[in-house]
GUVEXVO-506312 format. One record per atom (N, C-alpha, C): residue in three letters; atom name; x, y, z. Coordinates in pm, whole numbers, plus 32768, in hexadecimal, padded with zeros to 4 digits. Layout:
! residues N
<pamar><res>ala</res><atom>CA</atom><X>X</X><Y>Y</Y><Z>Z</Z></pamar>
...
This chain:
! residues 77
<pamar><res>unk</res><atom>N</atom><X>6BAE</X><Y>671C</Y><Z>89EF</Z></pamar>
<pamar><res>unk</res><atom>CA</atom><X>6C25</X><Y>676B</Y><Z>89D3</Z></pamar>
<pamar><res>unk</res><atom>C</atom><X>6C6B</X><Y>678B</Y><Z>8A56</Z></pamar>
<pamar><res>unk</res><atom>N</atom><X>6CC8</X><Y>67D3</Y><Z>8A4D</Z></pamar>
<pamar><res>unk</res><atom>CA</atom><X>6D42</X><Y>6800</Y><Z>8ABA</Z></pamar>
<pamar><res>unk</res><atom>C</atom><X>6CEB</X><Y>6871</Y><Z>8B04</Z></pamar>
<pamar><res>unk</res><atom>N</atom><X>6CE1</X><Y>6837</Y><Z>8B9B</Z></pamar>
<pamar><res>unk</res><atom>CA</atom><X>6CA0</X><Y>68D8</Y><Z>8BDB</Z></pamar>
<pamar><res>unk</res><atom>C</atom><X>6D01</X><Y>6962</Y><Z>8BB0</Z></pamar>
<pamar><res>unk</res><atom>N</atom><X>6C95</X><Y>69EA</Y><Z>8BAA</Z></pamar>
<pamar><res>unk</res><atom>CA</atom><X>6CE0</X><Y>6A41</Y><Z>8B95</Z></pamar>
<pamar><res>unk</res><atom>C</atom><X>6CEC</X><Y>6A6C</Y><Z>8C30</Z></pamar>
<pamar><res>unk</res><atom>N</atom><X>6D6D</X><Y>6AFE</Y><Z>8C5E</Z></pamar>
<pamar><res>unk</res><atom>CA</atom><X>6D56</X><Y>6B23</Y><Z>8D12</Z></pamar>
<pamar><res>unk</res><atom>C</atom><X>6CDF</X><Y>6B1E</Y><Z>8D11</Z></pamar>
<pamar><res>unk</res><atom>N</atom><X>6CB3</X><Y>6B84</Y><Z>8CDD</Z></pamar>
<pamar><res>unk</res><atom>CA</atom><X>6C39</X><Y>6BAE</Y><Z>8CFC</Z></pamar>
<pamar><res>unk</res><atom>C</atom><X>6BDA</X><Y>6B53</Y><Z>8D2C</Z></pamar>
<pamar><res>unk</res><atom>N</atom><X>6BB9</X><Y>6ACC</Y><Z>8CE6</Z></pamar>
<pamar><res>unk</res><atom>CA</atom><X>6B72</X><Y>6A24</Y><Z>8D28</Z></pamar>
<pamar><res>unk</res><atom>C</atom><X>6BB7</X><Y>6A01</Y><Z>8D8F</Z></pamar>
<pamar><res>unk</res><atom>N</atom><X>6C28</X><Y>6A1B</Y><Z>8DD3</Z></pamar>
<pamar><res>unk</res><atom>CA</atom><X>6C5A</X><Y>6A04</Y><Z>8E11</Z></pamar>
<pamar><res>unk</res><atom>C</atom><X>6C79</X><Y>6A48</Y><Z>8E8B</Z></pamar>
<pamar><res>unk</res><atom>N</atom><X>6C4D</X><Y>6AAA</Y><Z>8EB1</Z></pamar>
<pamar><res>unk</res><atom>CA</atom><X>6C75</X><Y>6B17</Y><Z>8F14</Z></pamar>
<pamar><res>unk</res><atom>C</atom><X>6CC9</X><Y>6B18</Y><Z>8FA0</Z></pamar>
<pamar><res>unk</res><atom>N</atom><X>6CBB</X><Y>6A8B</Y><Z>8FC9</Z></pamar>
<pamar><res>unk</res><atom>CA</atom><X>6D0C</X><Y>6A6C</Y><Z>905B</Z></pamar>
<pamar><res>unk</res><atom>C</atom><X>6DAE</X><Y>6A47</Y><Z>8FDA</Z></pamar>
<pamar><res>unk</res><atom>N</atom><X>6DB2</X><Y>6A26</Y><Z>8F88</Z></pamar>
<pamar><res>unk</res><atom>CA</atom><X>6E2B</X><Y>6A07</Y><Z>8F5E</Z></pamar>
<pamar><res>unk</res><atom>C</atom><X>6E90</X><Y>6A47</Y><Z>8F5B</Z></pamar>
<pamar><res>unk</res><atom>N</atom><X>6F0F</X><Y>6A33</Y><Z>8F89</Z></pamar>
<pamar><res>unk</res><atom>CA</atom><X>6FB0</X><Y>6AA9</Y><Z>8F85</Z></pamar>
<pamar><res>unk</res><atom>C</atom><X>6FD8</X><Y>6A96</Y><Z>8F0B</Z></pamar>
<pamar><res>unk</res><atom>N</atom><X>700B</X><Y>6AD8</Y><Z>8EBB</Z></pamar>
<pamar><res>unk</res><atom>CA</atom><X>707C</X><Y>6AC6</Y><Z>8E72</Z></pamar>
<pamar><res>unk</res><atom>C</atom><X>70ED</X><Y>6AB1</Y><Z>8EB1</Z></pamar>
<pamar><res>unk</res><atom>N</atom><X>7125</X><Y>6A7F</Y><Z>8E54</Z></pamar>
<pamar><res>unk</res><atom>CA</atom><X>71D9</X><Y>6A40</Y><Z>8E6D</Z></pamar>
<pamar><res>unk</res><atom>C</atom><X>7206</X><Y>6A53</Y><Z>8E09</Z></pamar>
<pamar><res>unk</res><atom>N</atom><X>729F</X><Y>6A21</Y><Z>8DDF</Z></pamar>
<pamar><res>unk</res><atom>CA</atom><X>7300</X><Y>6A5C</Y><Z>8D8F</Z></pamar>
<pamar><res>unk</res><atom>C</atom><X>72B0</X><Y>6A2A</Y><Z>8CFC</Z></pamar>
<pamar><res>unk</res><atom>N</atom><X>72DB</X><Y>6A94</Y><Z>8C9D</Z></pamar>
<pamar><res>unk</res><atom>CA</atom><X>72B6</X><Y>6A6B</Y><Z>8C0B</Z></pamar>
<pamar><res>unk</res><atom>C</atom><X>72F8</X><Y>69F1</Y><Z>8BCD</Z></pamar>
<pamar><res>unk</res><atom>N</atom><X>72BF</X><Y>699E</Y><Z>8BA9</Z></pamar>
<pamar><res>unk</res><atom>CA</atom><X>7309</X><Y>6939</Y><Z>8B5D</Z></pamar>
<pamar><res>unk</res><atom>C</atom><X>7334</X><Y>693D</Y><Z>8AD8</Z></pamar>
<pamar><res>unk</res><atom>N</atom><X>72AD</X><Y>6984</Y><Z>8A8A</Z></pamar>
<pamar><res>unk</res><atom>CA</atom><X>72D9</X><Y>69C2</Y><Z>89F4</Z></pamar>
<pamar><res>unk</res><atom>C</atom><X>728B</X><Y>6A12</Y><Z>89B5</Z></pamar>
<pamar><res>unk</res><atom>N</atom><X>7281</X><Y>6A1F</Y><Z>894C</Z></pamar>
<pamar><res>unk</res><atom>CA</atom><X>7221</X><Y>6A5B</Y><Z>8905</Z></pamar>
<pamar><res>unk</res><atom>C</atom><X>7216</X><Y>6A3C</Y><Z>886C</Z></pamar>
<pamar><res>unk</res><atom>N</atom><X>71A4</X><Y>6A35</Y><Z>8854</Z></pamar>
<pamar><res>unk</res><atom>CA</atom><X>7190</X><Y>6A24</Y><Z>8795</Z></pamar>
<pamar><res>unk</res><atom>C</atom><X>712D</X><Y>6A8C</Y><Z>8771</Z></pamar>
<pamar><res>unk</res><atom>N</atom><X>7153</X><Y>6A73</Y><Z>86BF</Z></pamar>
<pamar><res>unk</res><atom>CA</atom><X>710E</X><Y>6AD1</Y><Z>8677</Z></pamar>
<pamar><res>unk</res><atom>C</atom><X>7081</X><Y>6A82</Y><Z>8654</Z></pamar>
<pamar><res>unk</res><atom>N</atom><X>7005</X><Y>6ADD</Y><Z>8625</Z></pamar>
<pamar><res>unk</res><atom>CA</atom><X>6FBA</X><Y>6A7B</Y><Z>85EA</Z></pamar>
<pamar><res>unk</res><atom>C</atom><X>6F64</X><Y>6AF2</Y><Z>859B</Z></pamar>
<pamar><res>unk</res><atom>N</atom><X>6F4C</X><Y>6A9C</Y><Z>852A</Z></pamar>
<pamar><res>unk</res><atom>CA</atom><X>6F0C</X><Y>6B1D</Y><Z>84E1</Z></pamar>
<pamar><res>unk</res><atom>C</atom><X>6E62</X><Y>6AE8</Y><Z>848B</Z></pamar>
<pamar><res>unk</res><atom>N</atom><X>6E24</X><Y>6B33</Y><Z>84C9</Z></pamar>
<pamar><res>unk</res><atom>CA</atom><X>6D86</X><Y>6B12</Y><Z>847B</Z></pamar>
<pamar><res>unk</res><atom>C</atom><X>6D62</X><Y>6B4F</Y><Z>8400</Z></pamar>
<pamar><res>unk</res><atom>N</atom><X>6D3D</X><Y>6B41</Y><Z>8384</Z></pamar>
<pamar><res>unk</res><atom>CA</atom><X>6D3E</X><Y>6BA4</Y><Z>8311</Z></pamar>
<pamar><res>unk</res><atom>C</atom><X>6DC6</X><Y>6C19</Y><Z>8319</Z></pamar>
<pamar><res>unk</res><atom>N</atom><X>6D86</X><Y>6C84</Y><Z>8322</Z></pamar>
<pamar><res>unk</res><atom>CA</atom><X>6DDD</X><Y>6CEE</Y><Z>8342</Z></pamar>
<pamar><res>unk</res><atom>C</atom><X>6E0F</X><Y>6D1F</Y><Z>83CD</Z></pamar>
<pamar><res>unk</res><atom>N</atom><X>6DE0</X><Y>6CE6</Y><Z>8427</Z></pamar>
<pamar><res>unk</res><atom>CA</atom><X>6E1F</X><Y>6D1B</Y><Z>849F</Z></pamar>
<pamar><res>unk</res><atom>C</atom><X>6E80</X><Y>6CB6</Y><Z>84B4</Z></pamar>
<pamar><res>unk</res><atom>N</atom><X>6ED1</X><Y>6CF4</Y><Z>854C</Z></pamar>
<pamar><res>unk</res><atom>CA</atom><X>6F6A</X><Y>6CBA</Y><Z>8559</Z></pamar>
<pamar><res>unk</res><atom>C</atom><X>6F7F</X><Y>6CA7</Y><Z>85E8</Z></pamar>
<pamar><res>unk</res><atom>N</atom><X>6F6C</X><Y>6C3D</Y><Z>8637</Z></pamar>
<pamar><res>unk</res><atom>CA</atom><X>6F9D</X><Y>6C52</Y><Z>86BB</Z></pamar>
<pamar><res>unk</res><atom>C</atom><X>7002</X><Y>6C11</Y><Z>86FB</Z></pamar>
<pamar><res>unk</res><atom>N</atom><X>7010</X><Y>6C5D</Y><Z>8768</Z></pamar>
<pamar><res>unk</res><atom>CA</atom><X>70A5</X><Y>6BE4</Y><Z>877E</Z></pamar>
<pamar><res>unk</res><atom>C</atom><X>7084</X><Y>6BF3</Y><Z>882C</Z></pamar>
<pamar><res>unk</res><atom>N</atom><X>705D</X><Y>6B55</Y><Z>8852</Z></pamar>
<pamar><res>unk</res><atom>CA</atom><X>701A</X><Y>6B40</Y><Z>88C4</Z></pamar>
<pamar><res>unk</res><atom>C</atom><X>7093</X><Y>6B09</Y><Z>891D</Z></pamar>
<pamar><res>unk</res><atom>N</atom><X>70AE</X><Y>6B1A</Y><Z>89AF</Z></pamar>
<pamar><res>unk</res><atom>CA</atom><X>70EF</X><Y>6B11</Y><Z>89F4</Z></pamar>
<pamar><res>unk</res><atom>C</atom><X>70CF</X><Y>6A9D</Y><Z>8A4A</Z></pamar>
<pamar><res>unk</res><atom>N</atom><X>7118</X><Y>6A29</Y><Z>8A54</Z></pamar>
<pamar><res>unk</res><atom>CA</atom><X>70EA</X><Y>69E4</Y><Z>8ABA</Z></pamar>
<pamar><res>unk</res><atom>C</atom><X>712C</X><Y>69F1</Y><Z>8B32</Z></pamar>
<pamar><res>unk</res><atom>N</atom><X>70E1</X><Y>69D6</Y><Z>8BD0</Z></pamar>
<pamar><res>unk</res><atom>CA</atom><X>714A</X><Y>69CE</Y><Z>8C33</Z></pamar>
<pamar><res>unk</res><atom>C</atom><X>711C</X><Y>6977</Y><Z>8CA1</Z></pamar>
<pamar><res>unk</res><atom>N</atom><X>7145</X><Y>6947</Y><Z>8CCF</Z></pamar>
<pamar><res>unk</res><atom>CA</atom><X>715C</X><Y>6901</Y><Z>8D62</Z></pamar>
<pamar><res>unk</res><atom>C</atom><X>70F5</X><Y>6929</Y><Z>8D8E</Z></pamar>
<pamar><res>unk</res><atom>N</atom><X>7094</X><Y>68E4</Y><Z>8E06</Z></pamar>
<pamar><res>unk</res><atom>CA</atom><X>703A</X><Y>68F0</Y><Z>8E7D</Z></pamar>
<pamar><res>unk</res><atom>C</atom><X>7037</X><Y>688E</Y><Z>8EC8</Z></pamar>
<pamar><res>unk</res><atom>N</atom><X>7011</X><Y>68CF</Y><Z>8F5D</Z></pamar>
<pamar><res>unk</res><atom>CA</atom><X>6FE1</X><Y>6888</Y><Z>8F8E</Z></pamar>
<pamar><res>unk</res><atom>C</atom><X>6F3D</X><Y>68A5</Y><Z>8FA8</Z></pamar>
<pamar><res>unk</res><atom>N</atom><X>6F0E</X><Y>684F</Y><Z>8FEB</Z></pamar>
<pamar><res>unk</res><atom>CA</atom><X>6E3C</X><Y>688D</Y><Z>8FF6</Z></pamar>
<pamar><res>unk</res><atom>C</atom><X>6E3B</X><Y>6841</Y><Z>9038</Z></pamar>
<pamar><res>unk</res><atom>N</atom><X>6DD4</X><Y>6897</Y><Z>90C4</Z></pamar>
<pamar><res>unk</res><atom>CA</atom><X>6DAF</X><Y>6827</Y><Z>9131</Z></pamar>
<pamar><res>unk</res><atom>C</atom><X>6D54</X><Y>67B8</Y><Z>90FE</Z></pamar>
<pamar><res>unk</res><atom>N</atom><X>6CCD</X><Y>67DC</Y><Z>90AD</Z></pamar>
<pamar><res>unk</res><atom>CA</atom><X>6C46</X><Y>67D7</Y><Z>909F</Z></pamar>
<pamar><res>unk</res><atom>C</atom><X>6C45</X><Y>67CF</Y><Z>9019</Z></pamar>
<pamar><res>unk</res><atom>N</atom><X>6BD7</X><Y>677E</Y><Z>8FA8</Z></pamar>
<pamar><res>unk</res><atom>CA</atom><X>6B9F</X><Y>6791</Y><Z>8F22</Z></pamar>
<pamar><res>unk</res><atom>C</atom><X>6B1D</X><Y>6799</Y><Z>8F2E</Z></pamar>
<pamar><res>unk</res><atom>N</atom><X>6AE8</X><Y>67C3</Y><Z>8EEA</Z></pamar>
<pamar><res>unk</res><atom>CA</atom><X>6A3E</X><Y>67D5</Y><Z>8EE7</Z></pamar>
<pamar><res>unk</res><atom>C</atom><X>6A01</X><Y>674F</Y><Z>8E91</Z></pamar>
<pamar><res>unk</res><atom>N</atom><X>6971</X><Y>6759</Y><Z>8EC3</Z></pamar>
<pamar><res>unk</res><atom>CA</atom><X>693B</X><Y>66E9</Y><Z>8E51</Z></pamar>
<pamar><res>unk</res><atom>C</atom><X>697A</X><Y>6703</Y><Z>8DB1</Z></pamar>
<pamar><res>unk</res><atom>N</atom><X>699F</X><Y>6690</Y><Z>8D68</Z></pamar>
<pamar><res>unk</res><atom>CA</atom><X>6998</X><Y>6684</Y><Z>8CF1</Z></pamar>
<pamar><res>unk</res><atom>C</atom><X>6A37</X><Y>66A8</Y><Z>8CD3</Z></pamar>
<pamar><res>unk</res><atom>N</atom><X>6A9F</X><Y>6684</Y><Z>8D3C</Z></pamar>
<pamar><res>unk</res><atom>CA</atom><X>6B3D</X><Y>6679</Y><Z>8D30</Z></pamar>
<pamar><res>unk</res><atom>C</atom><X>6B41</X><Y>65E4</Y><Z>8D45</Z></pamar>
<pamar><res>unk</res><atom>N</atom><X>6B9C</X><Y>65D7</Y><Z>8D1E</Z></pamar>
<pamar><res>unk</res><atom>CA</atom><X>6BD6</X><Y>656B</Y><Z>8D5D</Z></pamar>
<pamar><res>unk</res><atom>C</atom><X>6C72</X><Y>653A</Y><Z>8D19</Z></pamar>
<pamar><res>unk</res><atom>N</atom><X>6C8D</X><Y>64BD</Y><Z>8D9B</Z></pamar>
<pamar><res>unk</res><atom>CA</atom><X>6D26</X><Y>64C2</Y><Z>8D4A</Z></pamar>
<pamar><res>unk</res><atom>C</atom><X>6D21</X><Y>642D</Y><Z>8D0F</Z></pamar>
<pamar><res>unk</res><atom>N</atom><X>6DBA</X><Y>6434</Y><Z>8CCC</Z></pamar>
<pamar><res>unk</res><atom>CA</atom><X>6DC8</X><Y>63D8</Y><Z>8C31</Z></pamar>
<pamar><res>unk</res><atom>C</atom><X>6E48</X><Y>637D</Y><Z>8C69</Z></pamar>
<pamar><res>unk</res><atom>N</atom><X>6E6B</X><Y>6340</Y><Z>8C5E</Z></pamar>
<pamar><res>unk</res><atom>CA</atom><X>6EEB</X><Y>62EE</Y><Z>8C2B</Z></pamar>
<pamar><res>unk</res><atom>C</atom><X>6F19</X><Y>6317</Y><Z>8BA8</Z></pamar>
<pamar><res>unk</res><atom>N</atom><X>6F78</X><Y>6312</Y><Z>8BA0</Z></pamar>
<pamar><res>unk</res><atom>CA</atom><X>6FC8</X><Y>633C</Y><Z>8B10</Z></pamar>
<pamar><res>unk</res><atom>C</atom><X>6FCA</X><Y>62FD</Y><Z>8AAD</Z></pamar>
<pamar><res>unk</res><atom>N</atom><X>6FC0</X><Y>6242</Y><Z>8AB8</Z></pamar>
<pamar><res>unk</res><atom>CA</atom><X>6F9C</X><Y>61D5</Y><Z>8A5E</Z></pamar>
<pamar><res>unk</res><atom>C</atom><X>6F1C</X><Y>6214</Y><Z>8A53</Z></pamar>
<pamar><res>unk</res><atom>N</atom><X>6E9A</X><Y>6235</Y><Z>8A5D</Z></pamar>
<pamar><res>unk</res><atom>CA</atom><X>6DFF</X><Y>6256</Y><Z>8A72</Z></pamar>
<pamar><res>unk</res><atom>C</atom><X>6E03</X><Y>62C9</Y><Z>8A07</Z></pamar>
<pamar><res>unk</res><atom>N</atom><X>6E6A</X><Y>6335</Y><Z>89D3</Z></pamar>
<pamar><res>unk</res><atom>CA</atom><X>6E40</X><Y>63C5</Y><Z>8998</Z></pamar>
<pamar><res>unk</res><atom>C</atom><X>6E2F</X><Y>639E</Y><Z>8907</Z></pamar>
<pamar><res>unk</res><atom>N</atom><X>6E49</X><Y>6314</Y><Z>88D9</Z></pamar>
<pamar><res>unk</res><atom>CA</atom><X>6E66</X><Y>6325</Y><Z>8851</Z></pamar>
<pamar><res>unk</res><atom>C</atom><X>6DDE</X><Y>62CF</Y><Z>882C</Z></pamar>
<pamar><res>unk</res><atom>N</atom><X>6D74</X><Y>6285</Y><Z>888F</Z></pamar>
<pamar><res>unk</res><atom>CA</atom><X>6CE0</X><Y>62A8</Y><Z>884C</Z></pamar>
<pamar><res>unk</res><atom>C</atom><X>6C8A</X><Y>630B</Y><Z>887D</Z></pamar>
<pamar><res>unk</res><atom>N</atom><X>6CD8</X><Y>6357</Y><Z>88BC</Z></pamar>
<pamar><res>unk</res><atom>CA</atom><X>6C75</X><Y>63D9</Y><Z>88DA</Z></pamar>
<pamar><res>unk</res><atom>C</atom><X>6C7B</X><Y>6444</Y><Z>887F</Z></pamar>
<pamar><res>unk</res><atom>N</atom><X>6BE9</X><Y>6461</Y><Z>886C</Z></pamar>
<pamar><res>unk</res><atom>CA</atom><X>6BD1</X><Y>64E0</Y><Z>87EF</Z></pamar>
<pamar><res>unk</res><atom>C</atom><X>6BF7</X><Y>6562</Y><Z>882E</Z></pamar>
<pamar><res>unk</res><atom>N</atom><X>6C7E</X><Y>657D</Y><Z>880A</Z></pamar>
<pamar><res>unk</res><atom>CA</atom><X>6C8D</X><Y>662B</Y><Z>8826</Z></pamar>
<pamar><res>unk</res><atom>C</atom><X>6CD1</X><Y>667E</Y><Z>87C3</Z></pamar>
<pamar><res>unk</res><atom>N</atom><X>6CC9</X><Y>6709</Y><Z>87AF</Z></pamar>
<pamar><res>unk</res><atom>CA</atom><X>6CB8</X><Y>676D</Y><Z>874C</Z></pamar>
<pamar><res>unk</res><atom>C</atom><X>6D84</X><Y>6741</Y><Z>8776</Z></pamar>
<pamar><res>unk</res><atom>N</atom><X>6DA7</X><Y>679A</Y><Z>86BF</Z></pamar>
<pamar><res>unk</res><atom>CA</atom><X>6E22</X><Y>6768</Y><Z>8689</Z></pamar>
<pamar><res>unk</res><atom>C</atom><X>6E70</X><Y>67BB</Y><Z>8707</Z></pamar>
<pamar><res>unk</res><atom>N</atom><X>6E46</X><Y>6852</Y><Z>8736</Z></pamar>
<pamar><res>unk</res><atom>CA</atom><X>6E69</X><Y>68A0</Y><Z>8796</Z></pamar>
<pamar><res>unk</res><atom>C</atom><X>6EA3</X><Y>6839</Y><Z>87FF</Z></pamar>
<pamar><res>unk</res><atom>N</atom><X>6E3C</X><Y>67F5</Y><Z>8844</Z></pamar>
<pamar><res>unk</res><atom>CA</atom><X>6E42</X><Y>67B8</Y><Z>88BF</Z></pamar>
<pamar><res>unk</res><atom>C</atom><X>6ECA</X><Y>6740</Y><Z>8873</Z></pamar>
<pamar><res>unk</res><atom>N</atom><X>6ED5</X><Y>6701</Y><Z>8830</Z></pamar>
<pamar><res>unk</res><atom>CA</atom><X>6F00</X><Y>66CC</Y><Z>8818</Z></pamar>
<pamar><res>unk</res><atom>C</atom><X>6F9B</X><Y>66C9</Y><Z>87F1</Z></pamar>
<pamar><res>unk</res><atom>N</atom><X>6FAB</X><Y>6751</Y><Z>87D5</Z></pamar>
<pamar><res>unk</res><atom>CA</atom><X>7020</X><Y>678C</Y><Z>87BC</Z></pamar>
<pamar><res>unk</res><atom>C</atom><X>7082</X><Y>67B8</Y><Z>8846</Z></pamar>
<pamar><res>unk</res><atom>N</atom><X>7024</X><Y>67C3</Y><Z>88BC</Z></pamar>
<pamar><res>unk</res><atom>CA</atom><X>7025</X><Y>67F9</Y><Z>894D</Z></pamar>
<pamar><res>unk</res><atom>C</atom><X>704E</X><Y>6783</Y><Z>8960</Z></pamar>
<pamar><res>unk</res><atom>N</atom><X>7038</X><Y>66F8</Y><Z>895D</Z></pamar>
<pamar><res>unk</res><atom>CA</atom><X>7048</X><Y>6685</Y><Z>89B4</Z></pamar>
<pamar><res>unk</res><atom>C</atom><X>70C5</X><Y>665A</Y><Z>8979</Z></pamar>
<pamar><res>unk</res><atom>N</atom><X>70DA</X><Y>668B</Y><Z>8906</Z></pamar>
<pamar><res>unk</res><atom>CA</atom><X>7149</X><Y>6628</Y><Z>88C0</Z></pamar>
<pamar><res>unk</res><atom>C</atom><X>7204</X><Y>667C</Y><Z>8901</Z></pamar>
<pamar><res>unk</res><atom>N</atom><X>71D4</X><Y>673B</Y><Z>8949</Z></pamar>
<pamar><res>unk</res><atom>CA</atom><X>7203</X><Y>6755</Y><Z>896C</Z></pamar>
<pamar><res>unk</res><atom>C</atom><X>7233</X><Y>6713</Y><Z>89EB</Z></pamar>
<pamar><res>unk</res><atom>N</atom><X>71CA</X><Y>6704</Y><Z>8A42</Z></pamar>
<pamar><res>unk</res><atom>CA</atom><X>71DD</X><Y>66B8</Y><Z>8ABE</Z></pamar>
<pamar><res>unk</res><atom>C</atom><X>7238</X><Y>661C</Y><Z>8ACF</Z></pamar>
<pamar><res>unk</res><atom>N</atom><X>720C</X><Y>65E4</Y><Z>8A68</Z></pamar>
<pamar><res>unk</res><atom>CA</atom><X>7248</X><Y>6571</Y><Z>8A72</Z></pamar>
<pamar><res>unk</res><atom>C</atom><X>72CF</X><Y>657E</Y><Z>8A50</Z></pamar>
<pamar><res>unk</res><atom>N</atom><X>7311</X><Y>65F6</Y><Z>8A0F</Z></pamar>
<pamar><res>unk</res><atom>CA</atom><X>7393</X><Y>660B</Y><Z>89CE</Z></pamar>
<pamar><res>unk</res><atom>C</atom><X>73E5</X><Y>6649</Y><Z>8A53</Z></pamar>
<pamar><res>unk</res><atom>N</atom><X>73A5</X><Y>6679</Y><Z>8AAA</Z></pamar>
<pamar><res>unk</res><atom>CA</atom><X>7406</X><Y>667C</Y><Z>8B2C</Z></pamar>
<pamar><res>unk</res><atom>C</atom><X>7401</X><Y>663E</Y><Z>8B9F</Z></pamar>
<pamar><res>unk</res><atom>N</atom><X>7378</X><Y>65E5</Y><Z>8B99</Z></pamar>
<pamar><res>unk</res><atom>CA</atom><X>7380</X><Y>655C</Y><Z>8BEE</Z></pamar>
<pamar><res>unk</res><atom>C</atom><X>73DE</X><Y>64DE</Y><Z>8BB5</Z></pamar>
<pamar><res>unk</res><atom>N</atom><X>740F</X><Y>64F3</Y><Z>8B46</Z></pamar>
<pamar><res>unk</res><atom>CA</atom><X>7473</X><Y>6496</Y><Z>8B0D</Z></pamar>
<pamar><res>unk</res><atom>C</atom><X>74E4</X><Y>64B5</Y><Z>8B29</Z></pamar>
<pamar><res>unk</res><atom>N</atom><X>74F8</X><Y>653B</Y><Z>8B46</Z></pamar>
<pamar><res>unk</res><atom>CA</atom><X>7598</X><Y>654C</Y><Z>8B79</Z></pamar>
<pamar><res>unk</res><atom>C</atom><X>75A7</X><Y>654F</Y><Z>8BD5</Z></pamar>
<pamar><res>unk</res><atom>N</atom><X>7530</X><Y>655B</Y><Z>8C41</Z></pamar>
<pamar><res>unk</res><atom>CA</atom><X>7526</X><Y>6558</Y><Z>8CD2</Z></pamar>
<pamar><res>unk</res><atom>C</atom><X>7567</X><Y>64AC</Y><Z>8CF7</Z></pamar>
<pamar><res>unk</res><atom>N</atom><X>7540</X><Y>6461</Y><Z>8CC4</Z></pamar>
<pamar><res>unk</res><atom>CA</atom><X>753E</X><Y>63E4</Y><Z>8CC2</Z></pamar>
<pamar><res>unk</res><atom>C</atom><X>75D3</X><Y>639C</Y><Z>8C8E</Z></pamar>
């Protein structure tokens, strides 16, 4: 899954890119994604290519996070 800060602790935030809702049974959240940079990852990170995310197993959350990302690397572009 997507490190949370907290797995991440040398990491900055940067500007928000977006945010979604997501809801489990009865609860309701609405998770914020944003920009970083990070010097360092710990064992058991690692990075992806973007062709690579769609056979990787990750929760609908994480998944909802990436689909944000790619929606303003497309206009970047």
């Amino acid at each position: 899954d997507l490190p949370t800060p907290e797995e991440l602790p040398s990491a900055r935030a940067g500007e928000k890119i977006g945010e979604f809702r997501h809801t489990i049974t009865n609860h309701h959240y609405t998770i914020a994604v944003h920009a970083a940079t990070v010097r360092s990852v710990g064992k058991g990170y690692g990075w992806f290519e973007a062709a690579q995310l769609a056979g990787i197993p990750l929760s609908t959350t994480a998944r909802k996070a990436l689909q944000l990302t790619e929606t303003i690397y497309r206009e970047i572009e």
